[in-house]
C-alpha positions, 0 to 999 in steps of 0.5 A: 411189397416187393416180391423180390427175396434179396437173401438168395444172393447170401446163397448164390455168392460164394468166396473167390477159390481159395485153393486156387489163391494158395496155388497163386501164392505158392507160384509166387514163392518160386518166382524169381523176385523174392516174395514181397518185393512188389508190394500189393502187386503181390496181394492184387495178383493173388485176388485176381487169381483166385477170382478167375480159379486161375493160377497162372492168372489170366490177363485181363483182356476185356475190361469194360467201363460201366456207368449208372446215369440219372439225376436226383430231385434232392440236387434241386437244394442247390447241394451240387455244383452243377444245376438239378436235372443235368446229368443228361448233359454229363452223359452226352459228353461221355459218349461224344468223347469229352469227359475225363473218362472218355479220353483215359478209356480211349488211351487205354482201349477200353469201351464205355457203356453208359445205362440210363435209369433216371436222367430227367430228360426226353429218353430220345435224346440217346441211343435206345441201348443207352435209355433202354432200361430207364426206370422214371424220369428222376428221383424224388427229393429224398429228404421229404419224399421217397426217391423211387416206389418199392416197384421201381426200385425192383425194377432198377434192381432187376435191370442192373443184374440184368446189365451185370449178366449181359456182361459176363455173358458177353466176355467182359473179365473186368467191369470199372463201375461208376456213376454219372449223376447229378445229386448222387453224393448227397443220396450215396451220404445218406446211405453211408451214414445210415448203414455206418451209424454216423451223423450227417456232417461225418459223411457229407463231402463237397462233391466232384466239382467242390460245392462252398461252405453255404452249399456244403451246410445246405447238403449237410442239412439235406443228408440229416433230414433224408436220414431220419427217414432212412433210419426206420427202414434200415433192415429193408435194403431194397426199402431203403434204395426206394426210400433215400437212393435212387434208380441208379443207386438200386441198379448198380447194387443189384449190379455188383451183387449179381457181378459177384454171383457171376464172379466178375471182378469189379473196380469201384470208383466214388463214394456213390460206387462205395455206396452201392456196395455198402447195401451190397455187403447188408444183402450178401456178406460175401460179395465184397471180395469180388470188389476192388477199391479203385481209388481214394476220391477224399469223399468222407463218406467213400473212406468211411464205407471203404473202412467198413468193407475192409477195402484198401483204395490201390491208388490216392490221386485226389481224383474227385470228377466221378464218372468211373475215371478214378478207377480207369486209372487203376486199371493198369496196375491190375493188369501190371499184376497179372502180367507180372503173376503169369509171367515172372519165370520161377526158379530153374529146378535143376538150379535148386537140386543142384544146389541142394545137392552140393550144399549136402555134398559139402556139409558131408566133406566136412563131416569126413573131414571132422571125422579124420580129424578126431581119428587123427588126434586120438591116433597121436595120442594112443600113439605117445602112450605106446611110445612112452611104455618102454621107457617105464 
């Protein structure tokens, strides 16, 4: 029995500043492009104030890519496009500069950490601050056995609010959260459908790199199994991550609730990412407001966690490669509304007085104006009857 008392976070987590979004939103109104006229921009740069208590919002300056690696034994079905236990191979390319997230991280300046907590590999085959926080090697097939012991999945819990504390000790102001994993989507399904009460076909995609209809049918029969055990132990949430997650899966939960606590705003990629925050929303009601939707990856079970998180994805690129790329590309867009929060100049007061002043000046003309006028008429008319009174 785990010895960890996840209702803490319901306590530590408190909304973004409320006031602070109110400042935001009145900024806004007395900027010089009238409100609404930038679309979500207005909404993004509003939330990120009230997530720093900032208003003018800061920029977002030390944004930082954070990945969960590790390899899942359900991949061992054959529900992946790639072969079981070859998320290693994933990871050497992101730090050697060749995956898609690597290059958009180099064009936009941002570092990538990469945290290994179960890929089925020789932990020497990285740098030690890579594999430092590696749980096992592997999790178990979860639609036959429990992918982590109640033990480890604290420990991989732990390890991801570590990693959210370094962050935010460090400066980072941003974190873009993603996954490299092999078998990840068919654990990130079975946890959808099991937190949402749907069956498996309704949350079961085809995967970064699209797996055919026999695999597809294969990862179908993988969640429902893997799903009737999830099911028993849906009022644990940590028991559920041992049970059908995995040590990456419990590592970025415990990260994006303790991001939340810290109130350090997070992207979120896929469906695995989704996932995550899925259990995330179970343990803490309040932590999703700390979260953005980075995109729409057109995985059923994203659109369906995504729904019931009220999250609206900033961008639909049918980016579907994982690894924390189709966030990156979000990025901008939130640093677009920041810049455009902080530095769209506001109405000149003594404009606004000033026209204020000649509105009620010309409003008083016409007053006295109206005014002389009904003298004058009822003048005329007095006027005729004296004229008049002689001649009776």
């Amino acid at each position: 029995m785990s010895s960890l008392n996840l209702d803490d976070f319901t306590d530590l987590i408190e909304r973004p500043d409320g006031g602070t979004r109110r400042d935001a939103e009145a900024r806004r109104e007395r900027q010089v492009v009238p409100p609404g006229s930038l679309g979500r921009l207005d909404d993004l740069g509003e939330w990120l104030a009230a997530a720093q208590g900032s208003s003018p919002v800061r920029p977002v300056e030390r944004p930082r890519v954070v990945l969960f690696a590790g390899d899942h034994g359900v991949a061992g079905l054959d529900v992946s496009a790639r072969p079981a236990g070859s998320a290693a191979e994933l990871v050497r390319q992101v730090l050697d500069g060749g995956r898609p997230v690597s290059v958009l991280a180099r064009r936009l300046g941002v570092p990538v950490r990469v945290v290994d907590m179960a890929l089925d590999c020789d932990p020497e085959a990285f740098p030690p601050d890579v594999v430092r926080h590696r749980v096992r090697r592997g999790s178990g097939r979860i639609d036959v056995e429990d992918a982590l012991t109640i033990e480890e999945a604290e420990v991989a819990f732990l390890a991801g609010v570590a990693v959210a504390d370094e962050e935010a000790d460090s400066g980072t102001d941003l974190v873009v959260l993603g996954d490299v994993s092999v078998g990840g989507t068919t654990a990130a399904g079975v946890l959808v459908a099991a937190l949402c009460g749907t069956d498996a076909s309704v949350v079961t995609g085809r995967g970064g790199e699209a797996i055919d209809d026999l695999a597809w049918m294969r990862k179908c029969a993988a969640v429902r199994d893997a799903l009737r055990r999830a099911r028993p132990v849906l009022g644990e949430q940590l028991q559920l991550l041992a049970t059908v997650g995995g040590a990456d899966l419990a590592a970025m939960t415990g990260f994006l609730l303790q991001c939340a606590v810290r109130k350090l705003p997070v992207v979120l990629d896929g469906v695995v990412t989704a996932a995550c925050a899925l259990v995330g929303q179970r343990i803490a009601f309040r932590a999703p407001d700390w979260w953005l939707a980075g995109h729409r990856s057109g995985e059923p079970g994203q659109a369906k966690a995504l729904d019931r998180m009220a999250l609206e994805p900033l961008l639909d690129q049918g980016v579907r490669v994982g690894e924390g790329a189709g966030a990156l590309l979000a990025l901008p867009l939130v640093q677009a509304a920041a810049a455009l929060a902080a530095e769209l100049p506001e109405r000149p007061e003594k404009a606004e007085k000033a026209g204020a002043a000649e509105t009620v000046e010309a409003a008083e003309a016409v007053g006295a104006a109206g005014a002389a006028g009904t003298a004058g008429a009822a003048d005329g008319r007095s006027g005729g009857l004296a004229a008049e009174s002689p001649a009776e």
